[in-house]
N, C-alpha and C positions, 0 to 999 in steps of 0.2 A: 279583388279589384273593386275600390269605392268607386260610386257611380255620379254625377252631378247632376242635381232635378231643381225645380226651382219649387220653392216652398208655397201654401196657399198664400202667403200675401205676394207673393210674383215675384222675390228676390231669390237669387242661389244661391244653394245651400249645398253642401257635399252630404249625401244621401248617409243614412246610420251614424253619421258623426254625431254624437252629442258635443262635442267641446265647439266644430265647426256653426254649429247653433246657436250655441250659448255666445257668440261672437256676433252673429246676427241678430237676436234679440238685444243684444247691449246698444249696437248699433241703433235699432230702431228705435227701444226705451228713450237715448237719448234725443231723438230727435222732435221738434214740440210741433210738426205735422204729421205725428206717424197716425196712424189709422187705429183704432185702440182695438178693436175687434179684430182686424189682422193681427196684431199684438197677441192678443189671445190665444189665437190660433196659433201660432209659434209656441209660443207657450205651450200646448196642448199637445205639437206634436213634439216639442222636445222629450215634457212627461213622457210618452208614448215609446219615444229611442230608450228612455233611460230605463223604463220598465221590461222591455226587451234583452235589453240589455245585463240587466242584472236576473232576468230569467235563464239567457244563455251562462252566465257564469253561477250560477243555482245550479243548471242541468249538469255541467262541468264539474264540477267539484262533487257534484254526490258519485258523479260516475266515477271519478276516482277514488273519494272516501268507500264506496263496496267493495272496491277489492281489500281495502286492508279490513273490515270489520269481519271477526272471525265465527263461526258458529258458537252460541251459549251454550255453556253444559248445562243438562237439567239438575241443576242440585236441590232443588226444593222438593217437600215429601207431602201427599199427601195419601187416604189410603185408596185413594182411585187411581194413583202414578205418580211422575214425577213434572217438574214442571222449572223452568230458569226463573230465576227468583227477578225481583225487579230490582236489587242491589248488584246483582249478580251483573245483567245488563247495565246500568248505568254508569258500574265501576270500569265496565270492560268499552264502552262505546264514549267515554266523554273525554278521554286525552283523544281519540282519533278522531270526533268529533270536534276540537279545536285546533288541532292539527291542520283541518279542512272549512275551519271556518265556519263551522255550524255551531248553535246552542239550540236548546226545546224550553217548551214553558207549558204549563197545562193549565186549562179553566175549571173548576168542578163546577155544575150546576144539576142540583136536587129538585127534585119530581115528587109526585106522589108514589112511592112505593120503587124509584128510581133513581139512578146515578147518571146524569148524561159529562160524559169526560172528552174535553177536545184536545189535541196537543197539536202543536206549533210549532216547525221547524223554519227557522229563522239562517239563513244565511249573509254573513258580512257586507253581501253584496247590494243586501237589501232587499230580495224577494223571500216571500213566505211561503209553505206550504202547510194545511194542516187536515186533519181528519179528524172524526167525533165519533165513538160508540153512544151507547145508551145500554147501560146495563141493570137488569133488576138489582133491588139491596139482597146483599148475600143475606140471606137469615138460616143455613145450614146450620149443623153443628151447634144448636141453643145458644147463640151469636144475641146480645142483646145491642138496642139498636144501634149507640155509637160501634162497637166492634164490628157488625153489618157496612155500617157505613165505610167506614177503614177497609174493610177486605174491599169492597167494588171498586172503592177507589185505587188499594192499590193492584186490582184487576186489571185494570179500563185501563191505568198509566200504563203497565205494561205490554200489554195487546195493540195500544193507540201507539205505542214507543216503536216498537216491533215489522206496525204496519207502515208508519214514517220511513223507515230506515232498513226495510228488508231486510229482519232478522230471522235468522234461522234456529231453530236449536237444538240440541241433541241430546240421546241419551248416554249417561256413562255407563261405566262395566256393569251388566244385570246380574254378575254372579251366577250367570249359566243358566238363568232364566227364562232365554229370551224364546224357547220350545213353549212357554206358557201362553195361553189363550190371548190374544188380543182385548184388551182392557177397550172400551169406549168411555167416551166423555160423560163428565157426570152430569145431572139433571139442570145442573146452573148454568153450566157451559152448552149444552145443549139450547135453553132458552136464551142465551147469548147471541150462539150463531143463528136458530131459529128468527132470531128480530135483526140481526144482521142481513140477512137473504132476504129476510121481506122486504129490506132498502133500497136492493139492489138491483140494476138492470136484468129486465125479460130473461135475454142470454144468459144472463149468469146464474139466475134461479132456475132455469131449464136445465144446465151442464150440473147443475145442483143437486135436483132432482134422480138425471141418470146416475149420477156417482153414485151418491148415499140415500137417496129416496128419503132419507128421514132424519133429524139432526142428531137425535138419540144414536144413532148407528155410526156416526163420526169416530175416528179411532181415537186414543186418547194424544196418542203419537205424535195425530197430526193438527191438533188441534190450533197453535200456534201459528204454523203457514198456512194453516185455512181461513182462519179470521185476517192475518194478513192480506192474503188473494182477495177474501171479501172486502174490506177495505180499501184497496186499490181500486177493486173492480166501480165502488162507489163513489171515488171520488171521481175516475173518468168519467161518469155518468154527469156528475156534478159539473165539473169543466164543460161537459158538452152541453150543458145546458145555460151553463153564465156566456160561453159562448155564441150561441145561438138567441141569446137576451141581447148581447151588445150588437148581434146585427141587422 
């Protein structure tokens, strides 16, 4: 049930309507005694409906695009485990991602000795969401620097993709393996999540701490909805603090 309030220049307005707005500001535009500052203010809180607005149909559509996105299979090899490759995801997430009206786009920006990678999920509706790692350059494996640079990056896309869109992924058949010791994460991926958790909310690096006490001890398994969780966990923090700016 819409409510009727009267807006700050004193005229009514049907409360959440944007179109009922845009009718009133025309209204007033026209008029060559309107008050140009109440004008504004109209203005300002129609912005306000419409950003609302396209936040509620953001929130909508992801929660129905989760149920159809399916877990990754890990097919990528390396000799620490396995891992879903970032073709792997992109191939399997971008018809159901249009299906639902989303696209992504990434920023690379380089550091001293650093990859910092944001991605941006963009819905039709008009609102954004995005998230940022910061990952050392891979220099594993005698990696010279461009091949360095290419692996973080295509690191950071996949992880930042992942934590966007709550992705999960899984292992395939181990070939009867699976009695084998529990693999942990390798040294890179450890200094990963390691500058991850230092980002992150008190709580989160506490529940951090009891878990794994140390990043090195991360199972290799879980490495993917770990950095996930961490990323979420940061971004809440983040809203709550642009939050707390705008009041």
């Amino acid at each position: 049930m819409t409510a009727i309030a009267k807006s700050e220049s004193g005229v009514a307005v049907e409360d959440n309507s944007g179109a009922a707005l845009i009718e009133v500001i025309s209204r007033a535009a026209s008029d060559p005694q309107v008050d140009v500052e109440k004008l504004e203010r109209l203005m300002s809180m129609h912005e306000r409906i419409m950003e609302r607005q396209a936040a509620a149909d953001y929130n909508a559509a992801m929660a129905a695009m989760q149920t159809d996105i399916p877990s990754i299979a890990e097919r990528g090899r390396t000799n620490n485990g396995r891992y879903a490759t970032l073709e792997d995801i992109v191939d399997t997430v971008r018809p159901i991602m249009q299906r639902h009206g989303f696209a992504v786009s990434f920023r690379v920006n380089t550091q001293q000795g650093a990859v910092e990678i944001t991605g941006v999920l963009m819905h039709r509706g008009g609102h954004r969401e995005e998230t940022t790692m910061m990952l050392p350059t891979d220099t594993s494996g005698n990696k010279n620097a461009v091949q360095a640079f290419g692996s973080s990056v295509s690191y950071g896309k996949r992880y930042v993709l992942c934590s966007l869109l709550n992705i999960t992924t899984r292992g395939e058949d181990d070939d009867g393996n699976s009695a084998a010791p529990t693999k942990t994460v390798t040294a890179f991926q450890a200094g990963q999540i390691a500058q991850t958790v230092e980002r992150c909310p008190e709580a989160t690096r506490e529940w951090f701490a009891q878990n794994y006490g140390d990043a090195s001890k991360v199972p290799k398994a879980m490495f993917d909805k770990l950095m996930a969780g961490l990323h979420k966990a940061m971004a809440k923090a983040q809203e709550g603090e642009h939050a707390d700016a705008d009041t």
